[in-house]
C-alpha positions in Angstrom: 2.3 4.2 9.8 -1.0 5.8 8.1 -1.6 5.9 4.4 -3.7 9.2 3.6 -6.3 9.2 0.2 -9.0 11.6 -0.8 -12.2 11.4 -2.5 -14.7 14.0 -3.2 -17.9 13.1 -2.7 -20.5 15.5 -5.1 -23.9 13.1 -4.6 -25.4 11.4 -1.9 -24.0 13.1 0.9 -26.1 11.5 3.5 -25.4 8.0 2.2 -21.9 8.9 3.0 -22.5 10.4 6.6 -24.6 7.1 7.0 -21.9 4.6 6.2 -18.8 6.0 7.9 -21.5 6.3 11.4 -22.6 2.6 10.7 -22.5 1.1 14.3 -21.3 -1.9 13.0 -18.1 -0.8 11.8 -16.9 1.8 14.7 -17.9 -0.5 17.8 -21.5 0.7 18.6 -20.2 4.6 18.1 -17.6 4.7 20.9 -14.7 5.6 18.1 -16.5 9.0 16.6 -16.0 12.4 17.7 -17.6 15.3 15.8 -15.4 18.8 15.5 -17.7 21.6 15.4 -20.4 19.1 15.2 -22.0 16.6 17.6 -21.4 12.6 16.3 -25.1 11.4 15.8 -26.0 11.0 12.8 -29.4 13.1 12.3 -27.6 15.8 13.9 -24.8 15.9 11.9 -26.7 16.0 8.2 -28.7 18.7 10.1 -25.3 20.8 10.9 -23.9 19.7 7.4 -26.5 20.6 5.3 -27.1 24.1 7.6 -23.7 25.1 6.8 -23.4 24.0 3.4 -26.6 25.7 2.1 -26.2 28.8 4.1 -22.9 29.8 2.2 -23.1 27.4 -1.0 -26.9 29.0 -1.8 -27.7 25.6 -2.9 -29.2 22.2 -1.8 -27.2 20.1 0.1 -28.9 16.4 -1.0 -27.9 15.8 -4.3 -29.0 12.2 -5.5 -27.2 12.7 -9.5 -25.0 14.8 -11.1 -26.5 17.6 -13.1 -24.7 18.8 -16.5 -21.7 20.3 -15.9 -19.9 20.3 -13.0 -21.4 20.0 -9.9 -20.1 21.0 -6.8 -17.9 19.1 -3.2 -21.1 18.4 -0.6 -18.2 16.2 1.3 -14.6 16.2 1.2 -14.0 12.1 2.0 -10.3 11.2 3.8 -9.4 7.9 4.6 -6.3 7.1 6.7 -5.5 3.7 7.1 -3.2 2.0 9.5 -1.8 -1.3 9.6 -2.3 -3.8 11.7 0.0 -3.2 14.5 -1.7 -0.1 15.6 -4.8 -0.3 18.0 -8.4 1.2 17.4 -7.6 3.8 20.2 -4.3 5.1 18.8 -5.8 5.0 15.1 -8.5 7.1 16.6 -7.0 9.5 18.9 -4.3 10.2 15.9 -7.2 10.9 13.2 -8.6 13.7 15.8 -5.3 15.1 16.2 -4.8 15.4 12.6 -7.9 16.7 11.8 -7.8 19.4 14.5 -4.4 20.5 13.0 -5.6 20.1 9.2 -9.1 21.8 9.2 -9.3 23.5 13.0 -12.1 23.7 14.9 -14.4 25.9 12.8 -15.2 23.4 10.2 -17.9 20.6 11.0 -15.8 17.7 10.5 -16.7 14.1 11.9 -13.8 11.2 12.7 -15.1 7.9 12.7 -12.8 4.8 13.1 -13.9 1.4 11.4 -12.5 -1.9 12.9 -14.4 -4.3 10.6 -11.1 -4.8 8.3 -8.3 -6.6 8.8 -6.6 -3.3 9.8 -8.4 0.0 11.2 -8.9 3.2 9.3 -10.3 6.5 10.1 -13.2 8.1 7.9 -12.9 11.5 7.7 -16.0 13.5 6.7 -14.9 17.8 6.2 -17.7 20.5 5.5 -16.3 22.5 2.3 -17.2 25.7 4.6 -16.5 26.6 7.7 -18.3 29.0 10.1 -17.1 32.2 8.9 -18.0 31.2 4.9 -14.3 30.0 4.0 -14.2 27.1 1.4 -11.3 24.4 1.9 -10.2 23.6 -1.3 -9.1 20.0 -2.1 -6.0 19.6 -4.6 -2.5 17.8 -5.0 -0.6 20.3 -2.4 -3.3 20.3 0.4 -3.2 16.1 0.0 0.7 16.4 0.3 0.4 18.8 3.7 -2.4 16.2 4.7 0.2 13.3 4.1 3.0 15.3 6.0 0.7 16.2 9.1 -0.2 12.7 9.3 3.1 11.3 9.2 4.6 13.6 12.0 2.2 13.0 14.3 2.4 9.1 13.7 6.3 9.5 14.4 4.8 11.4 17.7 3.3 8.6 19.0 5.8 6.2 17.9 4.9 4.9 15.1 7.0 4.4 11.9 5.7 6.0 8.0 5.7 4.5 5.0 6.0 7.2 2.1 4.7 5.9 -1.8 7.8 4.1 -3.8 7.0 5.4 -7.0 3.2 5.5 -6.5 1.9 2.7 -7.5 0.0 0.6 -4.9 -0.7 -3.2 -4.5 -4.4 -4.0 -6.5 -6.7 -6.1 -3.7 -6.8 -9.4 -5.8 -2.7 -9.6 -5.3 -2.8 -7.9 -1.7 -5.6 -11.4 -1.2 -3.2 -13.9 -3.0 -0.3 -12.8 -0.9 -2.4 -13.2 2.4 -3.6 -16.7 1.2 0.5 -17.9 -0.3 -1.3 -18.3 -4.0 0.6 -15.0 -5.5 2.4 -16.1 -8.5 4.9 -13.2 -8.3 5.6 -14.2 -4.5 6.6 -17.2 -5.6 8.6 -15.6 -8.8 10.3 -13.7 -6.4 11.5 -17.0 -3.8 12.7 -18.6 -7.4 14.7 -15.4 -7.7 16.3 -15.4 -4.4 17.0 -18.9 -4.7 18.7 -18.8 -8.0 20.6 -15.8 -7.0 22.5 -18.2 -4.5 23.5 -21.0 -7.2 26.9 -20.9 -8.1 26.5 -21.2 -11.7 24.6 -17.4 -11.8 27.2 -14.9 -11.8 25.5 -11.9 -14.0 21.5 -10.7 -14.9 21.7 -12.5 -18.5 23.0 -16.2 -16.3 19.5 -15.1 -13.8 17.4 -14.5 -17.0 18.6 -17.8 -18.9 17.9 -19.9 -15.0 14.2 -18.6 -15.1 13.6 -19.0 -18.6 14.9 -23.2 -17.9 12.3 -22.9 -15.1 9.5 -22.0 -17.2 9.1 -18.3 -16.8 8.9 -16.4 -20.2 10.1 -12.7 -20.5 7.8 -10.9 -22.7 10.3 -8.0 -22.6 13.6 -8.5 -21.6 14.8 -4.4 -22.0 12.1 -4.0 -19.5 12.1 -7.1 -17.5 9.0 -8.2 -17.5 8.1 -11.8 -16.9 5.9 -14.3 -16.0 5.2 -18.0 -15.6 3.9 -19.8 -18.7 -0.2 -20.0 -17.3 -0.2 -16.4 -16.6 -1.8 -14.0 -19.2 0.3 -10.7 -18.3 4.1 -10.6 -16.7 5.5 -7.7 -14.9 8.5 -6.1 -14.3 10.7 -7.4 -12.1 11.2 -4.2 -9.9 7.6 -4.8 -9.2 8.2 -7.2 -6.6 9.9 -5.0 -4.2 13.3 -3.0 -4.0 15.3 -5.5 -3.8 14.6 -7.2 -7.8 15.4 -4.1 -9.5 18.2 -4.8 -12.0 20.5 -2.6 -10.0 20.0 -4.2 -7.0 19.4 -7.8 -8.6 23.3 -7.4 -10.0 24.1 -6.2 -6.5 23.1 -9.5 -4.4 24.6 -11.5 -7.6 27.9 -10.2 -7.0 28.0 -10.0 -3.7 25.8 -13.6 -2.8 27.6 -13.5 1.1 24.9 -11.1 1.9 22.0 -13.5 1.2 21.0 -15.2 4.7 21.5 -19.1 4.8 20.4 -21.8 6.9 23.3 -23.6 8.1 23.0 -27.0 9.9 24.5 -25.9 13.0 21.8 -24.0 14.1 19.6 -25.0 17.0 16.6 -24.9 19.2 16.1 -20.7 18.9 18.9 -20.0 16.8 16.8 -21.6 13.9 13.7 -19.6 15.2 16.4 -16.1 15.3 18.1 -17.2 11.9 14.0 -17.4 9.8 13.3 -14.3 11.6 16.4 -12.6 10.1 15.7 -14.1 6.6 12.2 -12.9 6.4 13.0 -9.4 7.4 15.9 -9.2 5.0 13.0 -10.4 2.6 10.4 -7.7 3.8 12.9 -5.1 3.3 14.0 -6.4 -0.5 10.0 -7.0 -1.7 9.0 -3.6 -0.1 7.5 -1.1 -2.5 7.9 1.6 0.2 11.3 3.9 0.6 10.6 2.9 4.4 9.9 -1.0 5.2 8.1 -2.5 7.8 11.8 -3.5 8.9 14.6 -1.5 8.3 17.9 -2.3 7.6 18.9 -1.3 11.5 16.4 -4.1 12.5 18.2 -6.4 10.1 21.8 -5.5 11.4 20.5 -5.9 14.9 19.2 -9.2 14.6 22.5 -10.8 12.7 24.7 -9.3 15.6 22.3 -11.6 18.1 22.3 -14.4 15.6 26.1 -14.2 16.0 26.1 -13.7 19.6 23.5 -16.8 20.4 25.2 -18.8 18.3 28.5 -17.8 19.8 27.4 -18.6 23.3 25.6 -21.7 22.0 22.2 -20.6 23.4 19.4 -22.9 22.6 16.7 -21.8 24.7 15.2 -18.5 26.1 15.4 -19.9 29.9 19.5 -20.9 29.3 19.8 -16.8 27.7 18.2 -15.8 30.8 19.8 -18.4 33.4 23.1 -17.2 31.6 22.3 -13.5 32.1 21.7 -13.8 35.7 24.7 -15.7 36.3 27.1 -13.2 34.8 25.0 -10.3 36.8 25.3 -12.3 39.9 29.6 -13.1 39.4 30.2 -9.4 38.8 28.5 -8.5 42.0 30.5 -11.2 43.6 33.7 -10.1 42.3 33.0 -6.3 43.0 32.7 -7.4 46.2 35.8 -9.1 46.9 38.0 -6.2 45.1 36.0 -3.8 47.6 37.2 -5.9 50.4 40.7 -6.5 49.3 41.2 -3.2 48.8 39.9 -2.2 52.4 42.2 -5.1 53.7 45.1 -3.6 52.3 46.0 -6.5 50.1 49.4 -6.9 47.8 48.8 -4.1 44.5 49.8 -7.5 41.9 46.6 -9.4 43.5 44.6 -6.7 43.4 45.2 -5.9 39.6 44.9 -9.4 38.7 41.3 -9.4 40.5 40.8 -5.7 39.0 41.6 -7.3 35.2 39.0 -10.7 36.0 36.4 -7.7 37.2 36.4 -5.8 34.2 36.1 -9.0 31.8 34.1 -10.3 33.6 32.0 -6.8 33.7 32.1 -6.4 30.2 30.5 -10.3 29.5 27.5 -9.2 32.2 26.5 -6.3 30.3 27.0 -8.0 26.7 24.5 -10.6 28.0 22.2 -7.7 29.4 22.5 -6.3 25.9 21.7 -8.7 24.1 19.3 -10.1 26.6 17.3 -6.8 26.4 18.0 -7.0 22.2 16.1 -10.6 22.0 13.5 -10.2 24.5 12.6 -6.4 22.2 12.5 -8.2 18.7 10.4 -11.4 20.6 7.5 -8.8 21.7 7.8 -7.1 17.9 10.2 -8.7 14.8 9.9 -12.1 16.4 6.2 -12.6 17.5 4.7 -10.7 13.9 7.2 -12.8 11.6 7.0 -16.6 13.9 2.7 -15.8 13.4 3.2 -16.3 9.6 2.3 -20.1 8.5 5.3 -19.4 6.1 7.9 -18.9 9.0 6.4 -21.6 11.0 7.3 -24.2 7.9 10.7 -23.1 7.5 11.6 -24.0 11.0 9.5 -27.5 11.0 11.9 -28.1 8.1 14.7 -26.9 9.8 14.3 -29.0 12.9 13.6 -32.1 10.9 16.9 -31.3 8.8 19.3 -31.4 11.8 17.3 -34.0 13.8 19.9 -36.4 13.2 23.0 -34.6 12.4 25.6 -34.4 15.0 25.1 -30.8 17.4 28.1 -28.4 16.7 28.6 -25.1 17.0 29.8 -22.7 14.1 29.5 -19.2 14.7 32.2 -18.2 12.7 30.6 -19.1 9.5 28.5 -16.3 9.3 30.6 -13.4 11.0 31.7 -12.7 7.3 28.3 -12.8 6.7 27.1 -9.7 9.2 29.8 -8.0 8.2 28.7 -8.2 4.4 25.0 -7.3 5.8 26.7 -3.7 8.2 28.2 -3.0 4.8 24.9 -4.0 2.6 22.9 -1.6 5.2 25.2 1.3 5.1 24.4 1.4 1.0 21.0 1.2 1.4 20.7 3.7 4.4 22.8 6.0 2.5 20.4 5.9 -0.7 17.1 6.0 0.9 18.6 9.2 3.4 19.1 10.8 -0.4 15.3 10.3 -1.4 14.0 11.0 2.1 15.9 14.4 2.0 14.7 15.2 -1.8 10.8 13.9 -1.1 11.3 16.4 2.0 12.4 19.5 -0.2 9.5 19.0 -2.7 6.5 18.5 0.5 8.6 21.6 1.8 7.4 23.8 -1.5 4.2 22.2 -1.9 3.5 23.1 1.4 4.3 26.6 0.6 2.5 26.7 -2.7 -0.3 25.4 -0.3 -0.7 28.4 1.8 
């Protein structure tokens, strides 16, 4: 995915050029390519300032503002990724985009910085091109430069995220998150937890719960809380999608499609059912109409938590050992019904093997489907999530829990529950398909209105 923001930069052009070209944020220079413009630095506030002043009529270096307005010397994009996505990819992505957003008459310069957590492209535009033209920056050019952006990341595989009522994380929470000290993280786990007690059976039940943990609503109409050392609450829908009030009355009334850790889990069944919890929790305290899981992720997982747990797999080597050996007894018996039916064999034995064929058929390639499922969500889901120091607690905890208790297997207990979840999904896939289709139709006329 790529978030796409603008600035216009009016002063200090060069100190611009000269940041996004530092060496020591793009690996020595080896991720910058110049359009219309070679990716040196002298030589590009040469070609920049050339081009500017020859059809502006005015200087290029501009160290203040003068009274009144003064006019775009650089028009600044940033497109950020996160931080699944290589420096090549973010790279060779922020070319493509700006070859199809500006052309190759403008002098524009890509440079990709790796010195953050997760890499981002600079992209420095010319306000003319060659032939005089000036690009004018405004709200429908930024929305055709957010819908370029996103189709070619959906090119190269790569899932969007599109603004959930555009407001954006501040970088003091975004740091608390990273580091567990986020107050309204741990508002929301009190949240989920309370949602699964018996006793809370309506919003007012929730709201009375938190209030006898210590939170205090400054504004119950608008749900806003906050714990009792914190200066300013928020609203409650400002922990993801999933606290809304809607939604909050939702998983109250319908608690079965909460994820629980029974005691019958073991081994990677516990490692499988965390996973599953914390991307049900990525999708509820998302603040984009399109998670970093989606609900097909979540559905997916609970039908290999049910499967594992079915077969009783405990380990990755037993899945695979177990996959083999189905493979292997269908080639077998394929090969005896071959040769009974070249032998000429009675038609009631041949049935009979032709019925323990297919069954046995239909077991080797559930096994090879979910086989080919786990070992998918290990390399993505699985290996993101189990990184977390978060995740890794939870299944410490859950090992120690059922050291001692008797093994037993239990599958059934949460078949209800998946099929509560395929329902859950189906509501939500159907709502966010309604505001992907009517945040379509309005880039669809501001890209009109933008040409």
């Amino acid at each position: 995915m790529a978030i796409v923001k603008y600035t216009a930069v009016h002063t200090t052009p060069f100190s611009h050029l000269k940041y996004i070209l530092n060496p020591q944020k793009n690996e020595q220079m080896k991720l910058t390519t110049g359009i219309c413009c070679t990716n040196e630095y002298r030589s590009v506030c040469e070609e920049f300032k050339f081009v500017y002043e020859h059809f502006a009529m005015e200087k290029f270096s501009c160290k203040s503002k003068e009274s009144g307005k003064s006019h775009i010397r650089i028009h600044s994009y940033i497109q950020s990724f996160d931080d699944t996505v290589s420096a090549e990819t973010a790279h060779k992505i922020g070319v493509a985009w700006a070859k199809e957003m500006f052309g190759e008459n403008r002098p524009v310069i890509i440079s990709t910085h790796t010195n953050t957590d997760h890499v981002h492209n600079h992209i420095a535009v010319c306000p003319f091109d060659l032939y005089g033209n000036r690009w004018r920056a405004n709200k429908q050019t930024l929305a055709l430069a957010r819908e370029i952006s996103d189709r070619i990341c959906l090119e190269k595989g790569l899932k969007i995220i599109d603004a959930f009522g555009n407001k954006s994380m501040t970088y003091c929470e975004w740091l608390a998150r990273k580091t567990e000290r986020s107050w309204k993280v741990k508002m929301a786990d009190d949240i989920d937890r309370m949602i699964l007690e018996p006793d809370v059976t309506d919003i007012d039940l929730l709201i009375e719960k938190m209030k006898s943990a210590g939170y205090i609503f400054t504004d119950e109409k608008r749900f806003i809380a906050k714990p009792e050392n914190v200066k300013y609450g928020c609203s409650l829908y400002r922990l993801g999608y999933g606290y809304s009030k809607e939604m909050l009355s939702y998983r109250i009334q319908n608690k079965n499609i909460e994820i629980c850790f029974g005691d019958h889990l073991r081994g990677m069944q516990i490692e499988t059912a965390v996973c599953l919890k914390n991307m049900q929790l990525e999708i509820y305290r998302s603040k984009s109409r399109v998670p970093q899981t989606t609900v097909y992720e979540l559905q997916r997982n609970a039908d290999l938590l049910f499967f594992i747990g079915e077969m009783n797999i405990r380990s990755r080597e037993e899945f695979e050992n177990l996959t083999n050996s189905a493979a292997e007894r269908s080639d077998r018996l394929e090969y005896e019904l071959r040769t009974m039916k070249a032998n000429d064999f009675p038609a009631d034995i041949i049935e009979k093997k032709e019925e323990e064929f297919r069954e046995n058929k239909k077991r080797k390639n559930d096994y090879a489907r979910h086989y080919a499922e786990y070992l998918k969500l290990a390399e993505t889901d699985f290996e993101r999530i189990l990184k977390e120091e978060k995740a890794k607690r939870q299944i410490a905890d859950l090992n120690e829990k059922v050291k001692d208790l008797p093994e037993r297997n239990n599958p059934r207990s949460f078949r209800e529950q998946i099929i509560r979840i395929s329902e859950w999904s189906a509501k939500v896939i159907e709502k966010v398909r309604q505001q992907e289709k009517e945040e379509q139709e309005r880039q669809r006329r501001n890209s009109y209105y933008a040409r």
